[in-house]
Backbone as a ProteinNet text record, in pm:
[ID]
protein_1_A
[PRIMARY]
XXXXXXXXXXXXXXXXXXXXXXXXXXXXXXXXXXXXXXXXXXXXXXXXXXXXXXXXXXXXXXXXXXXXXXXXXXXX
[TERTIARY]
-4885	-4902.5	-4796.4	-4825.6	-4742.4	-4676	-4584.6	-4480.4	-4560.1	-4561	-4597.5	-4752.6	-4855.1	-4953.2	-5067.9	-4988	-5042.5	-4957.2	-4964.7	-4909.7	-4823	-4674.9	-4608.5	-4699.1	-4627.6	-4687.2	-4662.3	-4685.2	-4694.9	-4583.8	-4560	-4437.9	-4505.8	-4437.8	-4454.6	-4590	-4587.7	-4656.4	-4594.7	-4572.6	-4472.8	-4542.2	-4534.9	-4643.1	-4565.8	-4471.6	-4365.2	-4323.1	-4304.9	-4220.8	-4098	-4026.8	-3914.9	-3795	-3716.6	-3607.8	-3467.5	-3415.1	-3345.1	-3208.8	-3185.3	-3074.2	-2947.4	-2963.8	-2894.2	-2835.7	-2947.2	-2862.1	-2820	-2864	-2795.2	-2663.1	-2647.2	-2494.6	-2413.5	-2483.9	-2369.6	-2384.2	-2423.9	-2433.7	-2280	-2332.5	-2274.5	-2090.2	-2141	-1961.5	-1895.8	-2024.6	-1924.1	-1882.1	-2006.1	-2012.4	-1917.7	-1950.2	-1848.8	-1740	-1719.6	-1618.8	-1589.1	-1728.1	-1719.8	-1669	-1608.3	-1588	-1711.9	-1733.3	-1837.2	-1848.1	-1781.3	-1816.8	-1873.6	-1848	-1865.2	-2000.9	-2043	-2186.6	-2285.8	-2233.2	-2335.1	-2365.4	-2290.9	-2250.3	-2372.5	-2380.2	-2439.9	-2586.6	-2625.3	-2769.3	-2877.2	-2991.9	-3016.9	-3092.4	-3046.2	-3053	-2894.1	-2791.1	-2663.8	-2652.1	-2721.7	-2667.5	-2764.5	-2896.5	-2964.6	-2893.6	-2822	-2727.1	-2635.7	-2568.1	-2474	-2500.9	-2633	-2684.1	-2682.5	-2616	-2631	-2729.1	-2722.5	-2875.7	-2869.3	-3015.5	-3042.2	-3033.9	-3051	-3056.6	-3228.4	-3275	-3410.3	-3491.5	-3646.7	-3654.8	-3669	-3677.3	-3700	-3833.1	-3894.4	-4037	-4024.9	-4167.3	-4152.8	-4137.9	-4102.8	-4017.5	-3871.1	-3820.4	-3662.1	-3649.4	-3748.7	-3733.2	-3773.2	-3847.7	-3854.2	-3776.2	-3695.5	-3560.3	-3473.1	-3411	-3332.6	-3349.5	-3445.7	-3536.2	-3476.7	-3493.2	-3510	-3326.8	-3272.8	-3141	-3035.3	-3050.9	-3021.2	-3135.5	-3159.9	-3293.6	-3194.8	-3284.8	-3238.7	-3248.9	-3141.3	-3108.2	-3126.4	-3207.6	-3267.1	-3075.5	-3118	-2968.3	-3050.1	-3166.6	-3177.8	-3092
4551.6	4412.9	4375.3	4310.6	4292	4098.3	4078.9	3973.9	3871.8	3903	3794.4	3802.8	3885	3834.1	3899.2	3960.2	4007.9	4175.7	4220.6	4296	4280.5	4348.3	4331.5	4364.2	4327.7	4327.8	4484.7	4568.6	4690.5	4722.2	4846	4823.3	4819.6	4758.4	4679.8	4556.9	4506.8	4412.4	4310.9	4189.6	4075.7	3977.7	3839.3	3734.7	3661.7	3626.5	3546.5	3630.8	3568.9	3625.9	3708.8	3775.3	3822.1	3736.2	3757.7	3638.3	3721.3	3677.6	3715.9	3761.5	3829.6	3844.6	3883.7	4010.4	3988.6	3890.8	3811.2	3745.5	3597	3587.7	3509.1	3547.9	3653.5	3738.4	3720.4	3752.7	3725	3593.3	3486.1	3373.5	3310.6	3342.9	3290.3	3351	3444.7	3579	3590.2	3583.1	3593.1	3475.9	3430.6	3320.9	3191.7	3074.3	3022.5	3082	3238	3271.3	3246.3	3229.2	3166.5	3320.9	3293.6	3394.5	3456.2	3571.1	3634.7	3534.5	3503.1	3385.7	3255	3211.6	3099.8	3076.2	3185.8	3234.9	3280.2	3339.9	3378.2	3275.1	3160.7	3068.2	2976	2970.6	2834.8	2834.7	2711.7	2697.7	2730.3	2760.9	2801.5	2689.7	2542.5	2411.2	2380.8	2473.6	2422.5	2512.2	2662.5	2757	2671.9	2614.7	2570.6	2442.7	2403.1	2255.2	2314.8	2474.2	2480.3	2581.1	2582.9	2662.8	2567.1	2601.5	2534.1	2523.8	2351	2274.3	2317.4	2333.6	2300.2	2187.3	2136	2013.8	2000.6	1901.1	1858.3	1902.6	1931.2	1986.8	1834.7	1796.3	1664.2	1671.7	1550.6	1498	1465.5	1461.3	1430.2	1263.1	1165.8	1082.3	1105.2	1144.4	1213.3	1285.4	1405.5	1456.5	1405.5	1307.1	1195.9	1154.7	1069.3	1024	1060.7	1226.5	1300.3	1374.1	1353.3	1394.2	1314.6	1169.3	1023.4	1022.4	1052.7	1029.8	1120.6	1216.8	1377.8	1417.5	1371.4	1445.8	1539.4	1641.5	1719.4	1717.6	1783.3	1715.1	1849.5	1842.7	1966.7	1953.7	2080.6	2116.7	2190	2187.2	2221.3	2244
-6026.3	-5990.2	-5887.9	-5780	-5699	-5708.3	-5711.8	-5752.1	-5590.3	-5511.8	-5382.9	-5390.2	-5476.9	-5501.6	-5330.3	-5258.4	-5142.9	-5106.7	-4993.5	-4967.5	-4843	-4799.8	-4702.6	-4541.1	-4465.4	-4353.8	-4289.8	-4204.4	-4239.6	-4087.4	-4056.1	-3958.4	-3809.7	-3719.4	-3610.8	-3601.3	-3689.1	-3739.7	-3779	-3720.8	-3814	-3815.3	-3927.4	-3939.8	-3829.3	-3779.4	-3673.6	-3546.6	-3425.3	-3372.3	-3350	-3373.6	-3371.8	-3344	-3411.8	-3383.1	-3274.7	-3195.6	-3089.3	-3110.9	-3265	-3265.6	-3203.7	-3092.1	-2980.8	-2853.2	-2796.8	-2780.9	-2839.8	-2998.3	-3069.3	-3097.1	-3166.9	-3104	-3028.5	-2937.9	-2774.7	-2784.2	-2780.5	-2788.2	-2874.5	-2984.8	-3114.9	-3098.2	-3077.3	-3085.6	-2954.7	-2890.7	-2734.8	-2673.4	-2615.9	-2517.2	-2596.2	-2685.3	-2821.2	-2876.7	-2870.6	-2956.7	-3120.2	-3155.6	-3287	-3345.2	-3516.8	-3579.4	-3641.7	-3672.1	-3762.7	-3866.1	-3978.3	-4109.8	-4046.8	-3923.3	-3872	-3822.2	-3764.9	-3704.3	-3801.6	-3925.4	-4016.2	-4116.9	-4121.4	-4188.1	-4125	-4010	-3927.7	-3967.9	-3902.5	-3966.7	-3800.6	-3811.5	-3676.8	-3606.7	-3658.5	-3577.1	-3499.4	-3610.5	-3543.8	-3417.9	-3415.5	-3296.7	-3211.9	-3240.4	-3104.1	-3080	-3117.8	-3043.6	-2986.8	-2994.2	-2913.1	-2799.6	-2804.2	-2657.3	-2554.2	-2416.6	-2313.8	-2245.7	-2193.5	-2172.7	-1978.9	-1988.8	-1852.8	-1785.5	-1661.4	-1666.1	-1638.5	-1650.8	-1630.5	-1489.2	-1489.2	-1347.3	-1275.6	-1110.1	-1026.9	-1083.8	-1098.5	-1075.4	-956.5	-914.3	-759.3	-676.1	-773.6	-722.1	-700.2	-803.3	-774.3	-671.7	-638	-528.3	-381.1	-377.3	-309.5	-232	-347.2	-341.1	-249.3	-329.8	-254.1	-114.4	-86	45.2	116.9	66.7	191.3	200.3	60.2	101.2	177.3	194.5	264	358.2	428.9	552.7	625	633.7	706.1	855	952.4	1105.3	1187.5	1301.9	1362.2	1467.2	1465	1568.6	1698.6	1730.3	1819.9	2008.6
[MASK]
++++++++++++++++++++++++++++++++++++++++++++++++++++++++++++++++++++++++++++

């Protein structure tokens, strides 16, 4: 009788994606410098708050914008 009532998932087969432990690693140990207890400790809402943000892409009023305010000048 099996206790989960199904059977495991079989190998290279996973019900989820794979989770990125490398470069959660480098992330967590390198890049932060956090300690090993500190990183294994964390919750994996706290490592995604301390991944660095991109900034947003222009919509094309912003880029608009920056067009009208910086034109570029022929040097002919």
């Amino acid at each position: 009788m099996r206790p989960t009532g199904g059977s495991a998932p079989g190998p290279g087969s996973a019900p989820w994606p794979a989770f990125p432990w490398d470069a959660a690693l480098a992330l967590g140990l390198g890049r932060l410098g956090w300690r090993p207890r500190d990183f294994w400790a964390a919750t994996p809402r706290e490592l995604s708050a301390a991944l660095p943000r991109r900034p947003a892409a222009l919509d094309r009023d912003a880029l608009d914008r920056l067009i009208a305010a910086h034109p570029d000048t022929r040097t002919d």
